[in-house]
N, C-alpha and C positions, 0 to 999 in steps of 0.2 A: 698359374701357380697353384691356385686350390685344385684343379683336375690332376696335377701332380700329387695333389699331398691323398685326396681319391684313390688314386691307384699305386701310393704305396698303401694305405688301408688294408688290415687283416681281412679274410670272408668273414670270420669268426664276428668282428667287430662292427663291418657293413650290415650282420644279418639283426646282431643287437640294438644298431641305431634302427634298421627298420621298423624292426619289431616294437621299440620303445614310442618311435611316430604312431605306429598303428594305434597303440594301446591310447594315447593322448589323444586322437581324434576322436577315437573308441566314447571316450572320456567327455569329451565336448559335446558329441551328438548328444550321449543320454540327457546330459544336463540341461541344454538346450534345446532341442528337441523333443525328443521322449518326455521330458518334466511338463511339456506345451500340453503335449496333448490326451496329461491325465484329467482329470477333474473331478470336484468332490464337493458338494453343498452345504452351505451353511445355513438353515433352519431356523428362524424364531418364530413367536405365535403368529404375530401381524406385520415382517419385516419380510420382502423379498430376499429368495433363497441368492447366495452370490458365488460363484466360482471362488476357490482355496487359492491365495494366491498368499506369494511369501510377507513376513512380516518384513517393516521398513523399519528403520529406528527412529524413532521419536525425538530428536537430541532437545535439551530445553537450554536453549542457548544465552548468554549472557549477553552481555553489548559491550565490546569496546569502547573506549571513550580515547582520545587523544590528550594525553597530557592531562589529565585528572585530577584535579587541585588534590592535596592529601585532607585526611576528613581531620577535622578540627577536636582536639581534645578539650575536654571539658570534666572539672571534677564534679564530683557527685555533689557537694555544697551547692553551685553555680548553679548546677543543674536543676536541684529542690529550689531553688529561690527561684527559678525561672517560670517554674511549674505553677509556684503558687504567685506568682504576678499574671501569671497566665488564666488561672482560676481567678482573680479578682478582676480583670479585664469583663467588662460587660459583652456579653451576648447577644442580650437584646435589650432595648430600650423603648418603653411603652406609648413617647411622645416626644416629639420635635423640641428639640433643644439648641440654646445658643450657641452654647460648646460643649464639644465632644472628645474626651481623652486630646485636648490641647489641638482640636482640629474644629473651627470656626463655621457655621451653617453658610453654605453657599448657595443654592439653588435647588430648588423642587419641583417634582410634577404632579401627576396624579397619584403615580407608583410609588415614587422613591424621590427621598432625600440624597444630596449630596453636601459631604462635611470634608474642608481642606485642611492643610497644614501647611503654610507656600512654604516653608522653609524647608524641605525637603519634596516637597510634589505631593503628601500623601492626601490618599483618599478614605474618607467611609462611606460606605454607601448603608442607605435604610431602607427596609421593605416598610411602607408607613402600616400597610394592614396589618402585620404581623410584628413589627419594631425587631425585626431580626438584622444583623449587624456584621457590614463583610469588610474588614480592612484589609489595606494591599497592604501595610509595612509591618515590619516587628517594633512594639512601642520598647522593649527593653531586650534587646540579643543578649543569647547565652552566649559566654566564650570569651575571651582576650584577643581576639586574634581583628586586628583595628581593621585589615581589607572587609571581609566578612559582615563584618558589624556594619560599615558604612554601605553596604551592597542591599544588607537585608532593611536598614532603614532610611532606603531611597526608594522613589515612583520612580526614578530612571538611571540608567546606570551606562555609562560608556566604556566601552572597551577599543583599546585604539595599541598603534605598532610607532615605536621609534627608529627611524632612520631606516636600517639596513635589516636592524634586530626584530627576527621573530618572534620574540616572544611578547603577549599580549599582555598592557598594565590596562587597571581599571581607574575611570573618572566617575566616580558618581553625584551626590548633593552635597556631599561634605569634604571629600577631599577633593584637590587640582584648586580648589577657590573658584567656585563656578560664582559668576553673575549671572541671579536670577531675577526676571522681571514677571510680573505675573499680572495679565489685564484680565479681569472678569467682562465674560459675555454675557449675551440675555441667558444661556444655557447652559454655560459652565466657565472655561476659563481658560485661556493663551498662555506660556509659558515660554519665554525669550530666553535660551539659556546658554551662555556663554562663557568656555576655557579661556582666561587670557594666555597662561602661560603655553597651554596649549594650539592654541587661535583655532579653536573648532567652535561651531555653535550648529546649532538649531531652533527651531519650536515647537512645541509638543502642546495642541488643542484637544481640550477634554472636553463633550457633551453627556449634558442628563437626556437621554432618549425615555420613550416610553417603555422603550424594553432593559433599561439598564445603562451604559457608560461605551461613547468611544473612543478610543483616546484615535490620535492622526498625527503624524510626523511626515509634512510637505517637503520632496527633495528640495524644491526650491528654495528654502529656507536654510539649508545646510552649507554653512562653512568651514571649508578648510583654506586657511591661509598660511599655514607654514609647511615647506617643503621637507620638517624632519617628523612632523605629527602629521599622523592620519587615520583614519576613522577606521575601525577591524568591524566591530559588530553596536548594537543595542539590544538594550532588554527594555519593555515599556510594561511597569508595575508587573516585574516577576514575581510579587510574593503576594500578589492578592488572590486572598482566601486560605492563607496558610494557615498551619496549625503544627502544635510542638508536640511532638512523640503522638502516645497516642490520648491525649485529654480530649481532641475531639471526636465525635461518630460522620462519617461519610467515606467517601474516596475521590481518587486524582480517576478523570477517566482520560486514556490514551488514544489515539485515533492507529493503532497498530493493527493492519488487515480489519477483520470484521468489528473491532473495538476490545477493549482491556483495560478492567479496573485495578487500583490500586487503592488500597483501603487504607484511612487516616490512624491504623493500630499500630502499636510499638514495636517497632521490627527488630529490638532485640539488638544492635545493632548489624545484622544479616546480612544486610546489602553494601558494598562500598562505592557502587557505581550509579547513577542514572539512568532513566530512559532515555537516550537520546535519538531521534533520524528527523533527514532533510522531508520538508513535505515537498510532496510530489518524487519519493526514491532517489537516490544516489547521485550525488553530481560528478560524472567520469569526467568531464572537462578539466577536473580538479581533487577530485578526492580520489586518493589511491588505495585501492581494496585492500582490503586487508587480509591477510597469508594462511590461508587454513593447510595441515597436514593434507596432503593427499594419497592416498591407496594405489595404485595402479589407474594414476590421473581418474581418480574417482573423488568427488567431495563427499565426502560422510557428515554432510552437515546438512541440515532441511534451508533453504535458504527462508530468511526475516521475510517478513509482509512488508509490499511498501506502503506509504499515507498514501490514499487514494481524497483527501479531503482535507483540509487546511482550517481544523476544529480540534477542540480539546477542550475540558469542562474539570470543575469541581463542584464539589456537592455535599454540606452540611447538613446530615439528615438528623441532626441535633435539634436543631433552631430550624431547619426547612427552607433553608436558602442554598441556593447553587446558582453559577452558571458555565453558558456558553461560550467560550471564545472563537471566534468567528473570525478566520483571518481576512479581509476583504481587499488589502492592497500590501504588497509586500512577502505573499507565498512563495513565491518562486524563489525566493532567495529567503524562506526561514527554517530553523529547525525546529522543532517541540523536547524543550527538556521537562522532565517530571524527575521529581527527586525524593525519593521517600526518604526517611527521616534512618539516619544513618549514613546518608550516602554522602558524604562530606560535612552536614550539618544533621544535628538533629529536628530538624524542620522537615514536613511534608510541603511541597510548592511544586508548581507547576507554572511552565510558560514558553515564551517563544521567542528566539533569539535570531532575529535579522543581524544579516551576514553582508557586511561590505565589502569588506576584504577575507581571503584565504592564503594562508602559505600552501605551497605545495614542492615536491620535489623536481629539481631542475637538474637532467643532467649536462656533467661538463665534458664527456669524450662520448666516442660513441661507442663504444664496449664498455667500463665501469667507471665509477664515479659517478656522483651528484652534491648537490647542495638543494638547503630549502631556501626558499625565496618568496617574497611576499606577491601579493596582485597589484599590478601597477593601476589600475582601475580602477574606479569603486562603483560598484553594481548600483543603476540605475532605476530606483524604485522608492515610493511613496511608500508607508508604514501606518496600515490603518485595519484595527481590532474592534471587532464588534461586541463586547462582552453584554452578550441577553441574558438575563435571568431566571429562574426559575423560584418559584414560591408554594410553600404550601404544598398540597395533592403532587403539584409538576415537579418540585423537589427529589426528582430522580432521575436514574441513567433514560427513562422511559421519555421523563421531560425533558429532558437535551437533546434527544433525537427526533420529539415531536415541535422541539423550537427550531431544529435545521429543517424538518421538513417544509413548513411553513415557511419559511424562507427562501427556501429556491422555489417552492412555487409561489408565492408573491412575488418575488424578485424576478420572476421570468427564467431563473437558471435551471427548471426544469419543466419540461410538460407530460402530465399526464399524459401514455403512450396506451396502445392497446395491450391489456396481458392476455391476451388468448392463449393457452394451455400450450404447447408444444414442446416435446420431447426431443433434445440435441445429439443427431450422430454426426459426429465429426469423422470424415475417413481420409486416410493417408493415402494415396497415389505412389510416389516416385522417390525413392531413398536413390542413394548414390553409395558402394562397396567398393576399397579399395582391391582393382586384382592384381597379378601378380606385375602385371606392365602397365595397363590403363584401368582407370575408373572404370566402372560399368553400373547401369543405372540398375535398379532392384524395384521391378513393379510390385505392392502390395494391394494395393486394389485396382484394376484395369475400371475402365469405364463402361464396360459392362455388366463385369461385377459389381461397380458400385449402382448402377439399375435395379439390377437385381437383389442388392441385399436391403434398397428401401423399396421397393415394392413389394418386398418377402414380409417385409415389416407390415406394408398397409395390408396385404391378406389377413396378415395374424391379428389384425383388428389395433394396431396402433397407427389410426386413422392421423393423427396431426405431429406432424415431424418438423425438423428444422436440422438442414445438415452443413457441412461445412467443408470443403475439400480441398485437404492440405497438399501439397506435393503434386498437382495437376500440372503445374509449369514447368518449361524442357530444362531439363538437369536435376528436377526435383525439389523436394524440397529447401534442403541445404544450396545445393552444385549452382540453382539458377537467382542467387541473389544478386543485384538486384529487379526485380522482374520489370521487364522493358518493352515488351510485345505482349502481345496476348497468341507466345508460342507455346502449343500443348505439347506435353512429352509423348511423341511416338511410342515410345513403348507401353503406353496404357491403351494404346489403339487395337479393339480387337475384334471391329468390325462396329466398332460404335465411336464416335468422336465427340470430344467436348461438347461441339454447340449441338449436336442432336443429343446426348446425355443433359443439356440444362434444357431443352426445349421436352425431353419426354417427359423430365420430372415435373416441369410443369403443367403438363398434361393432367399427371395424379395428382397434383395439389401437392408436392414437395421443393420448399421453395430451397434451394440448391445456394452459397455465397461460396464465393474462388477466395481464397486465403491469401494476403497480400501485406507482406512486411513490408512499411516502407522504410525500415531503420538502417538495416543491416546490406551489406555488401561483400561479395565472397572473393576477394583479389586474388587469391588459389587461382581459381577456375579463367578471371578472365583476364588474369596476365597482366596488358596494358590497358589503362581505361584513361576516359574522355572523363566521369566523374571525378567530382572534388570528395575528395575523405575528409573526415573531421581530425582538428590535431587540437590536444589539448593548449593548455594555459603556457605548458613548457615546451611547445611546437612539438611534439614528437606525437606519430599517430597512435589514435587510442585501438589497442589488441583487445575487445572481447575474448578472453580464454575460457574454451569453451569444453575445452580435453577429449575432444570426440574421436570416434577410429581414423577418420578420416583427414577431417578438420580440427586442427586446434586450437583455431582462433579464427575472428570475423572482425572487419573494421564496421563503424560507422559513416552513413552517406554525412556529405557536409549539406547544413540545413537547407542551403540554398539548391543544391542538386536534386536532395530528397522532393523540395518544390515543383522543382522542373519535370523529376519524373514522373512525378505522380500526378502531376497536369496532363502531360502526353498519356499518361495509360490510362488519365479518364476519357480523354479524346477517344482512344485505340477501345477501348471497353464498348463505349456507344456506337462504334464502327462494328464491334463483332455483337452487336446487341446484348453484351450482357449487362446485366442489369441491380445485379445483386454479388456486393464486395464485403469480404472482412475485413477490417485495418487493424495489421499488430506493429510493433515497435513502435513509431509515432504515437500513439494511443496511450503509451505508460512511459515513456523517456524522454527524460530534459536533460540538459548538458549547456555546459559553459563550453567553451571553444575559441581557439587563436584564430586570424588571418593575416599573416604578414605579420607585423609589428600592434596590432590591432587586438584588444581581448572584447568579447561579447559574452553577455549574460545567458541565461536561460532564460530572459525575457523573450530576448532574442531570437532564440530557438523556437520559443511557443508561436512568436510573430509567423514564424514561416509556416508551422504545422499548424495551424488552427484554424486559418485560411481555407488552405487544401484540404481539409474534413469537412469544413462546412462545405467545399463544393460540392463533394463528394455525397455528403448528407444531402443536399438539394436535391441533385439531380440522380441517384442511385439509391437504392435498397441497400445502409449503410449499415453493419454491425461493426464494434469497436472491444478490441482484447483490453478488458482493466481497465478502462478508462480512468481518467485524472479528474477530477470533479468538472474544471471549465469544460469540459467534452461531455459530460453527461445529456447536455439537450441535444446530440448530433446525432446521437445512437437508436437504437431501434429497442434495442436491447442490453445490459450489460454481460458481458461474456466472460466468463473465468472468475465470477465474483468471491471472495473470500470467505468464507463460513467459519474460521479460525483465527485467533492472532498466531503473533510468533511464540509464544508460549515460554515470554521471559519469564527467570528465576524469580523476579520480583514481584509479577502479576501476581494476583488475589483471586480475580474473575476471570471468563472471557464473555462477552454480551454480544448479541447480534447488532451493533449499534448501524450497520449501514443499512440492514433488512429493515430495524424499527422505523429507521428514515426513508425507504425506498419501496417499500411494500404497499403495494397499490397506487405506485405510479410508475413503474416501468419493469416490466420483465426484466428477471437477472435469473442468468444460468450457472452453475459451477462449475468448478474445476473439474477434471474427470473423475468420476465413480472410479475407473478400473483401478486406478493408484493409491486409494485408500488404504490407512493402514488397518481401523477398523470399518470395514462399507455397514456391518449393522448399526454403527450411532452414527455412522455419516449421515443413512437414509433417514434417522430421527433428526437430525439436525435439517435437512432439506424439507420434510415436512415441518418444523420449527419456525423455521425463517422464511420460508413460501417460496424458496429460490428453487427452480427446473434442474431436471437431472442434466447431465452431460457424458456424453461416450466417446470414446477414441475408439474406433473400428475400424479392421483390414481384413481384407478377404485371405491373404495367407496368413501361414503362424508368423509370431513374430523371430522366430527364432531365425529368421529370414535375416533378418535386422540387426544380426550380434557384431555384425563387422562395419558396421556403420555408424551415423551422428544419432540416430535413432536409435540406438543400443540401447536406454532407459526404458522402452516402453517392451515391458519383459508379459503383458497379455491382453491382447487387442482382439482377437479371432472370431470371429463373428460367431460361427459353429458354439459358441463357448459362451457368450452372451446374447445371442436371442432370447433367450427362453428371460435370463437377469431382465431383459429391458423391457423385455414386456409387462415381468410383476411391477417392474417400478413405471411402470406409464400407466396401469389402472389404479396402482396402489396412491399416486403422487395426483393423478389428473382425480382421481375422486374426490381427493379434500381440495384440491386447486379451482376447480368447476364454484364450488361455493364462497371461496375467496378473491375471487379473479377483482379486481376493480375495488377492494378494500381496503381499507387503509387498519393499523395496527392500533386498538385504540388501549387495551392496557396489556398487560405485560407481566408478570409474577411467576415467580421460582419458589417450590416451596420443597425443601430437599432435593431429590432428585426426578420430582416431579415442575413440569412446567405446563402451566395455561397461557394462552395465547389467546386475547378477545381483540375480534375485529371489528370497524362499527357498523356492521351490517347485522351484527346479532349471533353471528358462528363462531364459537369457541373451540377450541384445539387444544387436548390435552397430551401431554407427551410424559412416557415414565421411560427413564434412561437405565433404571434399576433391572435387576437379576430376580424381581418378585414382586410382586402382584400391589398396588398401591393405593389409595385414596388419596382426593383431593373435591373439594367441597360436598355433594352427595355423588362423585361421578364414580368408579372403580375402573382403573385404567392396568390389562392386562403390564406381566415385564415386559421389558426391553418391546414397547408398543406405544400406541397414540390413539386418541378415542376425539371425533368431531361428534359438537351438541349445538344443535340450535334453538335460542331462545324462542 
């Protein structure tokens, strides 16, 4: 039929369609090719020169929130009267007292006092050096609005589902009629607390620690007895440390990417929403993504940071009290809301809301329709917060990150690693291009080329490298998930093969890691399979949409498969002698997930991955993409670390909070240089935070890659960044060499000049500015950085 409708076709008309192909091809080359292999330098005094590559947009995105309570009115009267009850509220208190704002002395240490209220759970707590004074409830809420009221002046609050009905009510100390029993310990105090009408109960065990208050909520202790009430979520002491509008000085710190403050100032009313996400990213077992416009299956959105750490903090730099929240049992099933004041209340608070139950979409046919439906299960986990303190000097974002630090190394959750200086090329191998009838594979770097462009490197005198090579396995990157053999893609074969490519680099002292998702599975490609996929909470499998040329979606292995595979290809690894592996997906995703009539946690999931890392870490030269805090002592290195938050509307700051924490005990590399939208403040930021540069490198253009999953990476060329990597491997390894094995000991921002002191004596000046600055007797050129050693 269409060869028919061909040749009735005018010439006239065949010669116009040709002509109009040519012109569009015309078109694409330039833009794609020709745009590759211009280049143009950007210049500063002391910032390596970097190839012109296009801007990206910045989006500064908001948060959704689901179902968003509407914000509470309140008149300007209420609102004055609150203010100044807020003002006559004590601060600080010079000496140990009977009672406290109607809250009874219970127990102290060497630190700190703690003061009760059993009739609601509330706490004050005292810094005795200082008499500075942190209450978790509001002694007098602004507003009419009686849920609210009773939310903000309870230590505990339950949120639970009737029957069939989604939608969540609140129990807290005042309303439902709870029965509360309250048994004082040597250290603080038990709290028995029980729904009748509901028949839910628990207990919630308070300590005075040396370092401040933990509160612990034991599953074991949790009742449900009625089959029409059940437990959705809790909050434990959501409003300690609040403060109303902006009477007090400090901020909410958020654990978003590299960290994000929110300052205790009057927002005007500005914001109508929260900070809210799950720690540890996304739950696809259950949370359904939410719908951005897309372009020509392009997302025009930077995607969010995920919490790489299960912390959050506030901090009165009034009075010089702050702390740490330290989630230590109950992460995997929490989120972190922060609320600046506006955002339904005019209160500042911050905290973290354990998740028992979810609704989620279920559908009822298999083409359209669904319904929401609750979780018939209630997630399996203890609820235990570790809120440390900070005082005085530590009364800052500095001191919350040198209280976590301390911490995991005490606790053993991290060791000290070597940071020996090494510069990251990661290079591509094997893309996969849709042609006209089959796939056909797209070598970008062969394996000899990739030889040769790190031993071009150690000529050029960038003697300590660390590379990483993506796309080595037969199908490619994308085509061959998930990897099952240690089969190398023939077509990077060009007289050199994998194993003498990892055995010559080790020859030069280039220690070479094979790139290895174990998340992801490519059902495209392999049709039938033996593996289990993961199916959410509504049995239906989860689609990674991922809008690529080729592929446009990826499923997830089911945890237990992901297990098994990844046992056989550490067997198969030791067989081909290799020795040195990267672990991505596993490494940053958790997921809730069905089996049969069966739901499991992301406990669950972690049970299965955490295992197979540690083997992995034992017995192999282990790197890990993004790691999740429990995986930080398995790694060698942290890979792809965040130097950024997501840069909500709401944030005030963004702080290095995981470098403050991680600098000078384990190497952390970045995300790649080439994607930067600005690379001259990136490379200030990399010298800022002590974190190693990163490259994505391919021995062809990338314009190679426009009909592929790789289509994103639009300048990778080696030709085009040799000369970039080198400035930044003397520029990065000179101040690196003097910091190696330091730890971050203060920390100051003074405009757009920042000091960085380590406790070894070497200080780092950084000026982010367009012109020439001071900062104590130092002068630090623009957009530059100046090391002084005491």
């Amino acid at each position: 039929m269409k060869i028919d409708k061909i040749k009735k076709m005018k010439p006239k008309t065949i010669i116009k369609s040709i002509v109009y192909v040519a012109f569009l091809a015309g078109l694409v080359w330039f833009v794609f090719v020709e745009g590759e292999s211009e280049t143009a330098d950007i210049s500063t005094p002391a910032v390596p020169s970097v190839p012109e590559v296009e801007d990206v947009p910045v989006e500064t995105p908001d948060v959704p929130v689901e179902d968003a309570p509407p914000v509470v009115e309140i008149s300007d009267d209420a609102l004055g009267e609150a203010l100044e009850e807020a003002n006559e509220l004590p601060l600080v208190i010079p000496e140990k007292q009977a009672t406290l704002n109607n809250h009874h002395f219970l127990v102290e240490n060497a630190s700190f006092e703690l003061y009760l209220k059993e009739e609601n759970l509330s706490l004050i707590l005292r810094d005795k050096t200082t008499g500075a004074l942190m209450y978790s409830t509001v002694d007098a809420p602004v507003g009419g609005n009686e849920s609210w009221t009773n939310f903000m002046q309870s230590g505990v609050v339950l949120e639970y589902l009737v029957g069939t009905n989604i939608v969540t009510y609140r129990a807290d100390m005042y309303s439902e009629n709870p029965d509360v029993t309250v048994t004082p310990t040597p250290d603080g105090f038990t709290a028995t607390i029980y729904y009748p009408e509901l028949e839910i109960g628990f207990d919630l065990a308070v300590t005075l620690t040396n370092e401040g208050i933990t509160a612990f909520v034991d599953k074991a202790s949790i009742i449900e007895e009625s089959d029409r009430y059940k437990m959705a979520s809790l909050y434990v002491y959501p409003f300690l440390g609040h403060s109303l509008l902006g009477e007090r000085d400090g901020y909410m710190m958020i654990p978003d990417g590299a960290g994000a403050l929110i300052n205790l100032t009057d927002k005007d009313g500005k914001y109508s929403q929260p900070y809210t996400a799950n720690i540890y990213g996304d739950n696809a077992g259950v949370d359904d993504p939410f719908v951005l416009s897309l372009f020509n299956y392009m997302d025009p959105f930077n995607d969010t940071e995920n919490v790489l750490a299960p912390v959050f903090g506030m901090v009165h730099t009034d009075t010089a009290i702050g702390y740490l929240g330290i989630i230590e049992e109950g992460q995997y099933s929490a989120r972190v809301e922060a609320y600046p004041n506006g955002a339904i209340l005019p209160y500042n608070w911050i905290t973290t809301k354990y998740i028992y139950r979810q609704v989620y979409n279920q559908p009822t046919s298999q083409d359209t329709g669904t319904m929401v439906v609750r979780q018939r299960d209630r997630n399996d986990f203890n609820i235990k917060v570790n809120y440390q303190f900070v005082t005085e000097e530590a009364a800052n974002y500095l001191g919350l990150a040198k209280t976590y630090r301390n911490y995991l190394l005490e606790g053993g959750y991290l060791e000290q690693k070597d940071e020996a200086f090494k510069l990251r090329v990661d290079l591509l191998g094997a893309e996969i291009e849709q042609g006209l009838i089959f796939k056909k594979i797209v070598p970008m770097t062969t394996y000899q080329e990739a030889y040769d462009i790190l031993a071009d490197m150690k000529r050029k005198g960038m003697e300590d490298i660390l590379s990483v090579y993506k796309g080595w396995n037969d199908k490619g990157l994308y085509g061959g998930m998930p990897i099952r053999k240690v089969n190398a893609e023939d077509e990077l074969s060009d007289g050199l093969n994998l194993t003498r490519l990892l055995s010559d680099l080790e020859a030069i002292d280039v220690p070479m890691y094979l790139y290895h998702d174990g998340l992801r599975i490519n059902l495209e490609e392999l049709g039938t399979t033996r593996q289990k996929v993961m199916k959410k909470f509504n049995k239906r499998t989860h689609d990674e949409a991922v809008h690529g040329k080729v592929y446009q979606a990826f499923n997830y292995l089911h945890p237990s498969a992901t297990a098994t595979v990844m046992e056989e290809m550490l067997t198969r690894y030791h067989d081909a002698s290799i020795d040195r592996v990267l672990i991505s997906g596993i490494s940053n995703t958790l997921f809730s997930y069905s089996e049969g009539n069966r739901e499991f946690d992301r406990i669950s999931t972690k049970n299965y991955y955490q295992p197979v890392i540690e083997a992995y870490s034992e017995q192999l030269n282990l790197l890990l993409e993004q790691p999740f805090s429990y995986l930080w002592n398995e790694t060698e290195a942290m890979i792809d670390m965040p130097v950024r938050s997501s840069n909500y509307v709401f944030t005030d700051e963004e702080i290095p909070f995981l470098a403050l924490t991680l600098k000078g005990s384990v190497p952390m590399y970045s995300e790649y240089v080439n994607f930067q939208a600005n690379q001259a403040a990136y490379f200030l930021q990399l010298i800022e935070q002590g974190v190693l540069p990163s490259f994505l490198i391919t021995e062809e253009s990338p314009a190679h890659l426009m009909n592929t999953n790789s289509s994103h990476i639009y300048s990778s060329e080696y030709a085009r960044y040799e000369e970039m990597m080198g400035d930044y491997y003397h520029h990065i390894k000179a101040v690196y060499s003097q910091t190696a094995g330091a730890m971050i000991d203060d920390y100051v921002r003074q405009g757009q000049v920042t000091k960085v002191s380590y406790d070894n004596g070497v200080h780092v000046y950084i000026n982010y500015s367009e012109s020439e600055l001071n900062m104590d007797s130092e002068t630090i050129a623009a957009m530059s950085y100046k090391v002084v050693n005491d």
